[in-house]
C-alpha positions as CSV (number, residue, x, y, z in Angstrom):
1,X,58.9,78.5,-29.0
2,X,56.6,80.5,-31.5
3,X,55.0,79.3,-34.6
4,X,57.7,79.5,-36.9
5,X,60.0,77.8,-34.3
6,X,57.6,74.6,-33.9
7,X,57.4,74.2,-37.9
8,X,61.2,74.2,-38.2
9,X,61.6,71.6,-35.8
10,X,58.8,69.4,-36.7
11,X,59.9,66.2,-38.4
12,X,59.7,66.7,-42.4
13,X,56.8,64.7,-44.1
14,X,57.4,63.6,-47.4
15,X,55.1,64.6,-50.5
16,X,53.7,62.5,-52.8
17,X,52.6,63.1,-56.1
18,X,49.1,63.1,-55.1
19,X,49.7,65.8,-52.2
20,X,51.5,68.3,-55.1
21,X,49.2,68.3,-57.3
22,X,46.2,69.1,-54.6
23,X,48.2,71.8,-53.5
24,X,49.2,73.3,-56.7
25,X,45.0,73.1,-57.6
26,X,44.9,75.0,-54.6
27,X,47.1,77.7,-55.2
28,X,45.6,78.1,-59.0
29,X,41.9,78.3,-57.5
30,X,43.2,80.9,-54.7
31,X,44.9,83.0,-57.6
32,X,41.9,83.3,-60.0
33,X,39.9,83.7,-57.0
34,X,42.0,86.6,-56.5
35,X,41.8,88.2,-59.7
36,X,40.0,92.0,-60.4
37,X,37.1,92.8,-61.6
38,X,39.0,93.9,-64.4
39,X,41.3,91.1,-64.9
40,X,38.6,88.8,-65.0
41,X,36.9,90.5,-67.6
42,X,39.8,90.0,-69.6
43,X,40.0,85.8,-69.7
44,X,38.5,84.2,-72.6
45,X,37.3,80.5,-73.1
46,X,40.3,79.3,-74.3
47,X,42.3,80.4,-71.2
48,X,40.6,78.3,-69.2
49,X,42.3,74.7,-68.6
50,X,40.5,71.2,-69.0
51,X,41.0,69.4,-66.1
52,X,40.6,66.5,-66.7
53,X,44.0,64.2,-68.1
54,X,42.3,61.9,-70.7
55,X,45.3,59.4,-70.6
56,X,44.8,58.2,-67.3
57,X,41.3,58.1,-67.4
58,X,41.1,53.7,-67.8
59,X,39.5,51.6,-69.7
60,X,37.5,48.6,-68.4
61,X,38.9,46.8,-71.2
62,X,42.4,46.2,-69.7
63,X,41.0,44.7,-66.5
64,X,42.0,40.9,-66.2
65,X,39.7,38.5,-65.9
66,X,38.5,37.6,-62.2
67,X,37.5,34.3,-60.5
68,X,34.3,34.5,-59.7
69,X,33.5,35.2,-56.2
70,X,31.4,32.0,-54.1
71,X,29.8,33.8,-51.9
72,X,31.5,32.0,-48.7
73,X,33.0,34.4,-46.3
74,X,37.0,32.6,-46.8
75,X,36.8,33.5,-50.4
76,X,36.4,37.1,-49.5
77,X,39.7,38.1,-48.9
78,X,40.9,36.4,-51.9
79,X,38.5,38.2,-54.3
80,X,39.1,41.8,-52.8
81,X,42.6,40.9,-53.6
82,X,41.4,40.2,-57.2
83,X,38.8,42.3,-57.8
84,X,41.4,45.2,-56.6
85,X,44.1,43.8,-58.7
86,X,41.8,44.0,-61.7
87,X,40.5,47.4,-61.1
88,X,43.9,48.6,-61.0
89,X,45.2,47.2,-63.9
90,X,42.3,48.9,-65.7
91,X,43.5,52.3,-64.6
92,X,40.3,52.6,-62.5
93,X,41.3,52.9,-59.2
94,X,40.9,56.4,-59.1
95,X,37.1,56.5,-59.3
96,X,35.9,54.5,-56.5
97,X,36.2,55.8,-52.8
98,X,37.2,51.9,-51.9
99,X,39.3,51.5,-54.5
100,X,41.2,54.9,-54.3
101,X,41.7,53.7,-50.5
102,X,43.2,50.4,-51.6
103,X,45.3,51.7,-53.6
104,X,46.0,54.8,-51.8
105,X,45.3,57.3,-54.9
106,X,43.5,60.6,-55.1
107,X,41.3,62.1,-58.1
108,X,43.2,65.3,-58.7
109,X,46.1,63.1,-60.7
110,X,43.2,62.3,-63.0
111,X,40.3,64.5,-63.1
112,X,41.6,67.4,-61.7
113,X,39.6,70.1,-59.7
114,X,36.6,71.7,-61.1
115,X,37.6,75.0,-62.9
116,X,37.2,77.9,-61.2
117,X,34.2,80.2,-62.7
118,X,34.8,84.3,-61.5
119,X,32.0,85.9,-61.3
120,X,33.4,88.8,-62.9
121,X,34.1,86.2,-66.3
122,X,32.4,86.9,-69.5
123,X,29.3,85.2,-70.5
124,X,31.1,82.9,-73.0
125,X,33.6,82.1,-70.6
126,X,31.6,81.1,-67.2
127,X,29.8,79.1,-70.3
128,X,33.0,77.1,-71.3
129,X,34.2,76.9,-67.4
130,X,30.5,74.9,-66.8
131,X,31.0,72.9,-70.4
132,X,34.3,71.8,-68.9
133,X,33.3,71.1,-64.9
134,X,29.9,69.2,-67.0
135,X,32.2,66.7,-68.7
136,X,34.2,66.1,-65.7
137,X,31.9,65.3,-63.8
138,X,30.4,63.1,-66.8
139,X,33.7,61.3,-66.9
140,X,33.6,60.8,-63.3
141,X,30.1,59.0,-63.3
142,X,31.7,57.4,-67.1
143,X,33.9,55.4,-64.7
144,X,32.0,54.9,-61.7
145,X,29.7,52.7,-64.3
146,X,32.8,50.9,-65.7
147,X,34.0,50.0,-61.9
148,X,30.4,48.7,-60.9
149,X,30.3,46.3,-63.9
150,X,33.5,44.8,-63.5
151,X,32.5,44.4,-59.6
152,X,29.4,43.0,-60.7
153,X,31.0,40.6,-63.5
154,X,33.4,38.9,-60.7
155,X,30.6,37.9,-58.2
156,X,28.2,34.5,-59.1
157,X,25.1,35.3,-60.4
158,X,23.2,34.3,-57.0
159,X,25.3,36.3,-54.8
160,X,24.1,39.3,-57.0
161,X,20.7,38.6,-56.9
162,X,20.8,38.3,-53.2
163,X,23.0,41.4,-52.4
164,X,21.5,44.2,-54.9
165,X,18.2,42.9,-55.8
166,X,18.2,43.3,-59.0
167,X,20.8,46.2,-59.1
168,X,18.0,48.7,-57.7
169,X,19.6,47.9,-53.9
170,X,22.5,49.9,-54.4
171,X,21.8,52.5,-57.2
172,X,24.5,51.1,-59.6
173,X,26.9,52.8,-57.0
174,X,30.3,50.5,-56.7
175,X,31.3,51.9,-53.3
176,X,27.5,51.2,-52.5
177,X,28.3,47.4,-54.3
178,X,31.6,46.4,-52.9
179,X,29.9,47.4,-49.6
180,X,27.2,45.0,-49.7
181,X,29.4,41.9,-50.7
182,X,31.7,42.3,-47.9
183,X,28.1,42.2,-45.5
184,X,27.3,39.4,-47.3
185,X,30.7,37.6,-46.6
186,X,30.1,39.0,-43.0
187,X,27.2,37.3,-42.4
188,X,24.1,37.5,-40.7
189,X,25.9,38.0,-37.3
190,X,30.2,38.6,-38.0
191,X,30.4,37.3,-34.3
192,X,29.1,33.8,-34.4
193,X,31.1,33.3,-37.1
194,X,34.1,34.9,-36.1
195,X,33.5,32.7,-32.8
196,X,33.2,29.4,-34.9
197,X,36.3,30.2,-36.9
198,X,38.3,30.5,-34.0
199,X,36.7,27.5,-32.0
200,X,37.8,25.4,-35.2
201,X,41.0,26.9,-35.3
202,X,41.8,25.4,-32.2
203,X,40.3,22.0,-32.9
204,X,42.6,21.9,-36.2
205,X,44.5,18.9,-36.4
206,X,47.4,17.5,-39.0
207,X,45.9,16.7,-41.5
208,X,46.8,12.6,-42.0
209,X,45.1,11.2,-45.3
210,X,47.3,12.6,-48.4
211,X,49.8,9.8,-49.4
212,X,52.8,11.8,-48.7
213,X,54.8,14.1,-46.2
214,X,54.9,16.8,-48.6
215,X,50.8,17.0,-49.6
216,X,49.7,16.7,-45.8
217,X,51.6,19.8,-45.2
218,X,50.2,21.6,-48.0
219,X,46.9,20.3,-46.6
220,X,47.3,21.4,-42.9
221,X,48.3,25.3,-44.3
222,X,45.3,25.2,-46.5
223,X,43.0,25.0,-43.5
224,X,45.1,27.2,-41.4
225,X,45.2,30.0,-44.4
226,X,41.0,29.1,-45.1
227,X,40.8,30.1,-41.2
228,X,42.6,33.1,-41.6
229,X,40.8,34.2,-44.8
230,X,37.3,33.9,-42.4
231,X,38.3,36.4,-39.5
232,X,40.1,38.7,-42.3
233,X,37.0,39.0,-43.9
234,X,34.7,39.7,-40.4
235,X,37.0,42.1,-39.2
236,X,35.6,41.1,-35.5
237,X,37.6,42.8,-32.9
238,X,38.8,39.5,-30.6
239,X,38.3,36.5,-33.5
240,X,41.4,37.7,-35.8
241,X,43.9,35.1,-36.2
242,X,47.5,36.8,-36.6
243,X,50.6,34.6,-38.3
244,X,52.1,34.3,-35.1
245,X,48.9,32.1,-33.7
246,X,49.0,30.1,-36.9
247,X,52.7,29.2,-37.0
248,X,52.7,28.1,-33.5
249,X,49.4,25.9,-34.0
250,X,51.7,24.2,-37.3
251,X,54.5,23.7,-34.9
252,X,52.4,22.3,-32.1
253,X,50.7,19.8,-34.3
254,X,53.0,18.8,-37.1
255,X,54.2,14.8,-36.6
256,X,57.3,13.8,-34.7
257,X,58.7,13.3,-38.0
258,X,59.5,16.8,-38.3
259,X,60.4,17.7,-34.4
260,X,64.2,17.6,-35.2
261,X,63.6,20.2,-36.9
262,X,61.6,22.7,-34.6
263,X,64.6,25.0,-33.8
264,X,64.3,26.5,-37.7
265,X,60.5,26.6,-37.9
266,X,60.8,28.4,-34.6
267,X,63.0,31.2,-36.9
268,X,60.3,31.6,-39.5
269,X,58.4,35.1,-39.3
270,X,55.8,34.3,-41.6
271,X,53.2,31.6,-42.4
272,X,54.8,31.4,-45.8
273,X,58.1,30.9,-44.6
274,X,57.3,27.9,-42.3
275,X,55.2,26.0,-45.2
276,X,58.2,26.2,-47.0
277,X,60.7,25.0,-44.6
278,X,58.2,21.9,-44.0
279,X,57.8,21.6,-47.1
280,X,61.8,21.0,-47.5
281,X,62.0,18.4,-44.6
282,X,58.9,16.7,-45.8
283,X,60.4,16.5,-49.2
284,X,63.7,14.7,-47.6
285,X,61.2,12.1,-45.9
286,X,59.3,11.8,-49.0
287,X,62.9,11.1,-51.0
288,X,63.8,8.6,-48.7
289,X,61.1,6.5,-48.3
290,X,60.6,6.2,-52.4
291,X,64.3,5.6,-51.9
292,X,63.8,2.4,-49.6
293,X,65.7,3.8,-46.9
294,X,64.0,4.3,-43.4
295,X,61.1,6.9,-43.8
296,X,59.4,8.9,-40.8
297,X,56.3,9.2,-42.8
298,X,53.6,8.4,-39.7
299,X,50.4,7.6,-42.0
300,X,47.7,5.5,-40.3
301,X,47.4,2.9,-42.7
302,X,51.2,2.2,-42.9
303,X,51.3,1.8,-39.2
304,X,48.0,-0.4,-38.6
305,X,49.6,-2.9,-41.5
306,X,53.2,-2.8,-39.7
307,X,51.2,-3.2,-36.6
308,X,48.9,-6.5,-38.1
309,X,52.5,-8.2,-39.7
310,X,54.2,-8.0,-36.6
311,X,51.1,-9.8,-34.9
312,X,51.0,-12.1,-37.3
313,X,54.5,-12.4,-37.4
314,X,54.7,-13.4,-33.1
315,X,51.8,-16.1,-33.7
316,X,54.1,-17.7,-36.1
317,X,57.2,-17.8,-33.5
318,X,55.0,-18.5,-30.4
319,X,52.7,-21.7,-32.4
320,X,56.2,-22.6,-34.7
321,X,53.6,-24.0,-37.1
322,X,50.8,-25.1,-34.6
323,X,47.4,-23.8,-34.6
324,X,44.7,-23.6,-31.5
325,X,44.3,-21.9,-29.0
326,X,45.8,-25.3,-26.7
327,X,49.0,-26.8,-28.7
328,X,50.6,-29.9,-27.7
329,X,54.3,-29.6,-26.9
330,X,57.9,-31.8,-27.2
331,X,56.4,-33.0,-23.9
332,X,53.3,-34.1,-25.1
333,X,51.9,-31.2,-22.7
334,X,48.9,-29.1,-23.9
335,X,50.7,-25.0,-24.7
336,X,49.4,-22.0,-24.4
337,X,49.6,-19.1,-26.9
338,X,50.3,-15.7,-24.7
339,X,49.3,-12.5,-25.5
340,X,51.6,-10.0,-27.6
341,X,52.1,-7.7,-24.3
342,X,53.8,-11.1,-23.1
343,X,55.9,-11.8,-25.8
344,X,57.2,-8.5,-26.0
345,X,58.6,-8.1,-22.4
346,X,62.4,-8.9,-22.6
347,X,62.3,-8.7,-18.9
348,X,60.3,-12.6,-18.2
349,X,59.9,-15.0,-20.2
350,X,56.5,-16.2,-21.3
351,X,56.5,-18.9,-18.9
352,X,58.7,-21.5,-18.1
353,X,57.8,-24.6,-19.9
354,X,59.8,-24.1,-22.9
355,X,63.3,-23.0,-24.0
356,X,62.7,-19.3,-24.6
357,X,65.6,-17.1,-26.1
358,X,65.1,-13.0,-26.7
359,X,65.3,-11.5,-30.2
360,X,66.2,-8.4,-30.2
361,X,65.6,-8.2,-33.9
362,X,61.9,-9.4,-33.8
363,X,61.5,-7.6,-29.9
364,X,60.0,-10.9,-29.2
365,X,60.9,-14.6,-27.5
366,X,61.2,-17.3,-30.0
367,X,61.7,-21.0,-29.3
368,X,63.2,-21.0,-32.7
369,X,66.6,-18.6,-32.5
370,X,67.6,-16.0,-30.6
371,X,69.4,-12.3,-32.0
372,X,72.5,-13.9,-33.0
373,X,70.7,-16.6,-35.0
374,X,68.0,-14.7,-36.7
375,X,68.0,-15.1,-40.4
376,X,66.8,-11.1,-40.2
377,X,70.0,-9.9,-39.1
378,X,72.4,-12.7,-40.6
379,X,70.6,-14.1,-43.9
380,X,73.6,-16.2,-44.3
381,X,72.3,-18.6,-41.2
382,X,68.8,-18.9,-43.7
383,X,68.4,-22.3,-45.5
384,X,69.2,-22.4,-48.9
385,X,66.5,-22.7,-51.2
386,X,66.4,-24.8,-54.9
């Protein structure tokens, strides 16, 4: 297969705007490169083509205002997102080597190529072909000033100090800025603190103290996301956390409340997706406990009260109004109070001094009633009060 063969059957790439105009900057440059001594002697000043297209140029002006970066390495990712979003909407990607690779643009679009100066050219037109290539490049440097002062307005005063001295550490150059606030995010040493992200990713746990279903979720994903933000930032080979590690860390500690649900968290393909679907079953829990039906909710100060009535509530039965730790019974015999462990075996009685019946209502023995007369279950057995 030649040449020509081996282009035809290479898989088409398709052009982008970008790639059209470079190539059609090319081809202009190669044709007045190409011209005679004679033709060139022929081209005036006002043949020759400004480059650069004024309405795209930007304005610093349009850029939205940016929350300030902290300084700590999880708010990195969020202010690159910002700081990028700004600079775009300010039509100013272009003018930045970062920028133009976040956004994937080129300069030609904007500023064009340099025009070509023949050698062959009359005076006054090599003279208008270096006025024009002189305010390009002017415009250029225009908005490489624009793009370091909007970098520098969205980072706290300290981090600046610390990161460009003053401005004399990076020459007023935005590449040379955005450069030194993603080391500063890094850290000293990116690997210690790529290690300690990922050590307290796996020492996460649910996170218990907000009120409700719903706000413990969002609470859990904050941490999980904060996590993520960290090794994003470091860009540590080894200590990146991918979705798929963070959704099965949510799964693995969520509370049994949710478990029924596993099988559709377990069909989510992003983090997003499986707050959301939590977010729905917590809700339901949330509705039905405000509701007074049965809630799931497992919160540690619900269950340690629960935990202290129920205690309280098996003293009552076992001393049926007595107190001490020796009571005196019908018999006149000194009785014991027994622990809740013994109470709460249906299996044996507590001993066998008394008449004990099971409630299966109270899971405890009673002297009192047993399941069929608990006032619990049938309030119409309760006396009637005045």
């Amino acid at each position: 297969m030649d040449a020509a063969e081996a282009a035809e059957a290479a898989p088409a790439v398709e052009e982008t705007a970008e790639d059209v105009a470079a190539a059609a900057a090319a081809t202009i440059q190669d044709q007045l490169a190409a011209l005679s001594e004679a033709q060139a002697k022929t081209v005036k000043p006002v043949d020759l083509i400004d480059p650069v297209n004024t309405e795209l140029l930007g304005s610093p002006g349009d850029a939205p205002d940016v929350i300030v970066y902290s300084g700590q390495t999880d708010d990195y990712v969020r202010w690159q997102r910002d700081i990028t979003n700004a600079i775009s909407t300010a039509g100013l990607g272009w003018a930045t080597e970062f920028f133009r690779g976040q956004l994937h643009l080129t300069l030609e679009p904007v500023v064009g190529v340099p025009v070509y100066i023949h050698e062959h050219y009359p005076v006054l037109t090599k003279q208008q072909g270096a006025r024009l290539n002189s305010a390009r490049a002017a415009k250029m440097a225009r908005a490489r000033e624009q793009v370091y002062g909007v970098v520098l307005a969205s980072i706290a005063p300290s981090v600046a100090e610390s990161i460009t001295e003053g401005g004399a550490g990076v020459d007023r150059d935005p590449d040379k800025l955005v450069a030194a606030i993603t080391v500063h995010a890094r850290g000293t040493d990116a690997r210690v603190t790529g290690a300690d992200a990922v050590r307290q990713f796996y020492e996460l746990q649910w996170r218990k103290s907000p009120k409700t279903l719903v706000a413990q979720v969002d609470a859990s994903f904050a941490d999980m996301y904060r996590l993520q933000r960290v090794t994003l930032a470091l860009g540590e080979d080894g200590y990146a956390l991918s979705a798929q590690q963070l959704m099965v860390k949510a799964v693995s500690m969520m509370p049994s409340d949710l478990t029924p649900h596993v099988r559709t968290y377990q069909g989510c393909t992003t983090l997003q997706q499986l707050q959301n679907e939590m977010k729905k079953d917590a809700g339901r829990l949330d509705g039905s406990a405000a509701a007074g039906l049965t809630s799931f909710v497992t919160q540690t100060d619900r269950l340690q009260e629960l935990e202290a009535r129920i205690d309280l509530k098996i003293k009552e039965l076992a001393g049926a109004g007595d107190s001490g730790r020796s009571r005196a019974g019908d018999s006149g015999r000194p009785r014991r109070e027994h622990s809740r462990a013994v109470m709460t075996n249906p299996a044996t009685p507590p001993d066998s001094s008394r008449r004990w019946q099971w409630c299966e209502h109270h899971g405890s023995w009673s002297t009192t009633h047993k399941s069929s007369g608990c006032y619990i279950a049938h309030p119409e057995l309760a006396p009637k009060r005045d």
